[in-house]
Residue, then its C-alpha position, 0 to 999 in steps of 0.5 A: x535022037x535018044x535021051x542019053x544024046x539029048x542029056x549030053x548037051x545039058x537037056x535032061x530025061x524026061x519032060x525036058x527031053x519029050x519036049x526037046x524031040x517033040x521040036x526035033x520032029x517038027x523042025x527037020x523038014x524045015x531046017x538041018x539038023x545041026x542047026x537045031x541042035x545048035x538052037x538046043x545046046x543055046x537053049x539048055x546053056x541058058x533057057x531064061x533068054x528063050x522063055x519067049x520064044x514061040x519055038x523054044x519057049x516051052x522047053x525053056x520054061x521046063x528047063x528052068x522049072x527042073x533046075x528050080x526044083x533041085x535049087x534052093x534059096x540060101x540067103x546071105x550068112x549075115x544080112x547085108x548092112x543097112x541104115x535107115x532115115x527118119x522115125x515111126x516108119x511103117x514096119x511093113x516097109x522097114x521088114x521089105x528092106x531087110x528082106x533084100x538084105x537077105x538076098x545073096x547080091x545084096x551089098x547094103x541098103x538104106x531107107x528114106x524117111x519118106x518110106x512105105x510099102x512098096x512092091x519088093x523094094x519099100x517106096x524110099x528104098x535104096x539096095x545096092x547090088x553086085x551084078x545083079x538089077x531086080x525090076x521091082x527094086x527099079x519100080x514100075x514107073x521106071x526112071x520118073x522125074x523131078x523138073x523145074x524150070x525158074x520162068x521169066x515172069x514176076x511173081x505176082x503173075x500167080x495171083x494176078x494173072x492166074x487164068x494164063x498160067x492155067x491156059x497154058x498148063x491144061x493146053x499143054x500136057x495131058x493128065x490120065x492112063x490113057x492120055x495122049x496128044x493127036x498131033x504128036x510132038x517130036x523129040x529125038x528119042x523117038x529117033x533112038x534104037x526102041x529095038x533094044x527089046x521086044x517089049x520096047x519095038x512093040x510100044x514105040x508107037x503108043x510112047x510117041x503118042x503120049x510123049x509130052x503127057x503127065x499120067x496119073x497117080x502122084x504125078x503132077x504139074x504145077x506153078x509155085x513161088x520159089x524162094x532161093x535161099x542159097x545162090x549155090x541153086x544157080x540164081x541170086x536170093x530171091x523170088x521167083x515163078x518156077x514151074x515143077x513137073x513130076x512123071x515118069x516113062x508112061x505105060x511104056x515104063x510100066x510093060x517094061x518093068x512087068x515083062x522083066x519082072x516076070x521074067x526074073x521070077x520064072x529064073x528065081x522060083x526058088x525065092x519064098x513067097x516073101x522074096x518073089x518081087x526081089x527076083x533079079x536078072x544077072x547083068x552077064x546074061x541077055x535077060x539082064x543086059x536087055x532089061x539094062x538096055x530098055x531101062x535106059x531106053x525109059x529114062x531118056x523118054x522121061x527126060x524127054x516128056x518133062x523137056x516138052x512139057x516145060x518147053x511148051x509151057x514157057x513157048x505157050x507164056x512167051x517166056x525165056x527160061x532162066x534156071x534148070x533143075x531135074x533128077x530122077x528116081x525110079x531107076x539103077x545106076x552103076x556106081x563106085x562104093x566102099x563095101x562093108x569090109x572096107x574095099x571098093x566095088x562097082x555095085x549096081x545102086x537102085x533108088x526106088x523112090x529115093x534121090x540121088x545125093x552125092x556130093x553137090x548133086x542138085x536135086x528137088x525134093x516135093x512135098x504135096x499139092x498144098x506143101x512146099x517143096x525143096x531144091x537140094x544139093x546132096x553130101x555124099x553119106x556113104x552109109x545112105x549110098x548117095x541118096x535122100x529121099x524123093x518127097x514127102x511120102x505117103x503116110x496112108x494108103x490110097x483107100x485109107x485116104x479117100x475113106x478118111x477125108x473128104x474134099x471141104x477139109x481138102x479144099x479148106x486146106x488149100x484156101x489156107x495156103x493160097x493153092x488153087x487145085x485145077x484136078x486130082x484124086x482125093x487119094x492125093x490131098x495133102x493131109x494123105x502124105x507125111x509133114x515134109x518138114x519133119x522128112x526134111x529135118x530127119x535127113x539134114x545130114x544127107x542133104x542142105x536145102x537151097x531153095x524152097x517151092x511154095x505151089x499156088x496152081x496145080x493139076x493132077x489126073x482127075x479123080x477116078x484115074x488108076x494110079x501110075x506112080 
């Protein structure tokens, strides 16, 4: 087939063209003709679906690179507008939000008091998009968790009978990278289409294992004393036991997230270096819808995950459950807003560390291993897109913490709020996150508290175990 043809259906001279007739020669001992340049045509209408193709793969990844060299990024005339939460948040983390209102989806933005850095998006991040989903903006731990489940039991079990709630804490999940149960547990989302894209079929199995486990990083499970100020949290005032668990879709989420995040710099190399971890995939195209459908895929295997954590636990203590609580972070979500001119749109809202808030939305807001935490019930402020913040947030880095404290302050620190540490990293200490009041009072206005969670019994990963979060 001569070059001239080939450029008739969209592939252009040159490498593209070389590689094009490089598939037509092998192919027509195998396959009609037609049917390959059908395949071709597909191809050079939209290569960013094929650059995993063992066949197509090659000439899609150049058919992106020449489109990419006679593109250039132009950002919005006037960055999107954004709002941000809180004081003295890190300028690194503040500077990754005005970059994303330099793209040319963006809508407008806001940032959490809890902020700081993050990959593309800030930690605390929120962006609302127009047809547009960037992975990173959703974060690696993709859809992670808040539950709580307000037990059956006095009180006074977390001092006087301790020993059976931590029994029942380390028998029934599992903490680390790796971690996974042999005698796999069930739940229906193992029965869901893990189909929906590659990434998701060939890591069915390895979910199903550690379905029901906790990982590393920030993520925990732990006993406290909650406090409920506010009969809107759903019980009377009072004190209760509760349980608190905090994760997300596992090593699964994370593949998910890294695939298409590749994916959508390889569309996007026009980006400045700057900008590379905001490249998006556009919701009309198969790249993007895929990465939809496996995002969603995630967010109900972390349900999932917190569902058989706190179930096990209260079957394991012979109790009955008397309140549920959870929301997720970490995650995309198509939603109605005003634009900045005035109108209204469906937008496509990421909240990267970042709780949703509308209007007498519940959700839970943690502090650290040694402080409280809040229930909350969400305004609605439309210049913050619906969302608070999603805990205490990190006020230095993981390698800062561990060179700055050391486990006697850690362990001094918790003796004084009646914390008993089963396991964790020192990267985690509380010392390491900001004052969780100070966050709380720098977003009255987007969220009322309803009840207060002290932690008395907690576990993370061990030390030495890589972050997840």
């Amino acid at each position: 087939m001569k070059t001239r043809d080939l450029a008739k259906i969209g592939i252009p001279a040159g490498r593209c063209a070389d590689t094009a007739k490089q598939i037509l020669q092998h192919a027509k001992a195998r396959r009609s003709m037609p049917a390959v340049l059908t395949d071709l045509r597909r191809v050079a209408q939209s290569p960013g679906e094929f650059l995993q193709d063992t066949v197509y793969g090659q000439l899609a990844r150049q058919l992106v690179d020449h489109a990419a060299a006679g593109r250039t990024f132009v950002p919005r005339m006037a960055s999107a507008p954004f709002r941000i939460w809180g004081e003295n948040l890190e300028d690194t983390a503040v500077q990754q939000l005005k970059n994303a209102c330099k793209l040319p989806i963006a809508v407008s933005g806001a940032l959490m008091p809890d902020a700081h850095v993050g990959y593309g998006l800030p930690i605390g991040g929120v962006l609302a998009t127009m047809n547009a989903v960037i992975p990173y903006a959703v974060g690696v731990d993709i859809a992670c968790r808040m539950k709580m489940t307000v037990l059956d039991l006095p009180v006074s079990t977390l001092a006087d009978d301790q020993d059976r709630l931590r029994k029942a804490l380390e028998r029934e999940t599992r903490f680390g990278m790796g971690a996974a149960f042999k005698s796999r547990r069930q739940h229906d989302v193992m029965d869901a289409d893990w189909r929906v894209t590659k990434v998701t079929a060939d890591l069915k199995d390895r979910a199903w294992a550690q379905l029901g486990t906790s990982g590393s990083g920030n993520h925990f499970v732990e006993f406290g004393q909650l406090t409920v100020l506010d009969e809107a949290a759903g019980l009377p005032r009072g004190e209760y036991l509760a349980l608190l668990s905090h994760s997300g879709s596992r090593g699964t989420g994370a593949q998910v997230a890294q695939h298409y995040s590749r994916l959508a710099r390889e569309l996007h190399r026009e980006l400045p270096q700057e900008l590379s971890h905001l490249a998006w995939l556009d919701l009309g195209s198969e790249a993007g819808e895929e990465y939809w459908s496996a995002m969603e895929l995630m967010g109900r295997y972390a349900a999932a995950n917190h569902a058989l954590i706190h179930t096990y636990i209260a079957r394991a203590l012979g109790v009955e459950v008397l309140l549920d609580i959870e929301n997720h972070h970490n995650f995309a979500w198509r939603e109605r807003h005003r634009l900045p001119d005035g109108s209204e749109a469906d937008v496509i809202v990421h909240r990267k560390g970042a709780t949703p808030a509308g209007v007498g939305v519940l959700g839970i807001i943690p502090g650290s291993m040694g402080t409280p935490g809040y229930v909350v019930r969400g305004k609605g402020v439309a210049e913050s897109l619906n969302s608070a913040s999603h805990g205490a947030g990190r006020r230095m880095s993981r390698t800062q913490a561990k060179q700055t404290f050391t486990w006697d302050a850690a362990r001094r620190f918790l003796r004084e709020r009646d914390v008993t540490l089963l396991s964790a990293g020192l990267d985690e200490v509380p010392m390491a996150y900001k004052d969780i009041e100070e966050v709380m009072a720098a977003q009255d206005d987007l969220v009322g508290k309803l009840a207060r969670f002290e932690p008395r019994l907690v576990k993370m990963a061990p030390s030495g175990e890589p972050p997840e979060d």
